[in-house]
C-alpha positions, 0 to 999 in steps of 0.5 A: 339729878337731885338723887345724885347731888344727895347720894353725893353729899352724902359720900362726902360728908361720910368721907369728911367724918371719917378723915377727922375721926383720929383728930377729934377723938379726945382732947389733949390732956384727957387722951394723955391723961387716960392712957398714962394712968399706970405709969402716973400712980392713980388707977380710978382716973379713966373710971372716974372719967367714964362715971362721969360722961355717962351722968352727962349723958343719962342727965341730958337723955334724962331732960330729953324724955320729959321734954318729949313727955311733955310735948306728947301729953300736950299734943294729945290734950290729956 
């Protein structure tokens, strides 16, 4: 019985996802932004914002790896 409420929470959480996808996929003003980049004359804005979310996210994986490290040289005892 307890495999069947899983698999269905499971299901619904899938389901819950994928329902608001479309709606949660950028805010207003950087959807609007990105896709008006011909017409609004400044070609560098969607690479500007993609240089930018991936520093966030090399510097957020970046703190992530040494945090690990730590931890692991910790545990080890070395």
């Amino acid at each position: 019985m307890s495999m069947m409420l899983r698999a269905r929470n499971i299901l619904l959480a899938a389901v819950v996802v994928i329902a608001f996808a479309g709606i949660a996929s950028a805010c207003p003003l950087c959807k609007d932004s990105i896709a008006s980049t011909d017409s609004a004359g400044s070609p560098g804005i969607s690479d500007a914002f993609n240089t930018s979310i991936y520093v966030m996210l090399g510097s957020f994986l970046g703190v992530l790896g040494l945090v690990a490290g730590i931890i692991i040289k910790g545990i080890r005892g070395g």
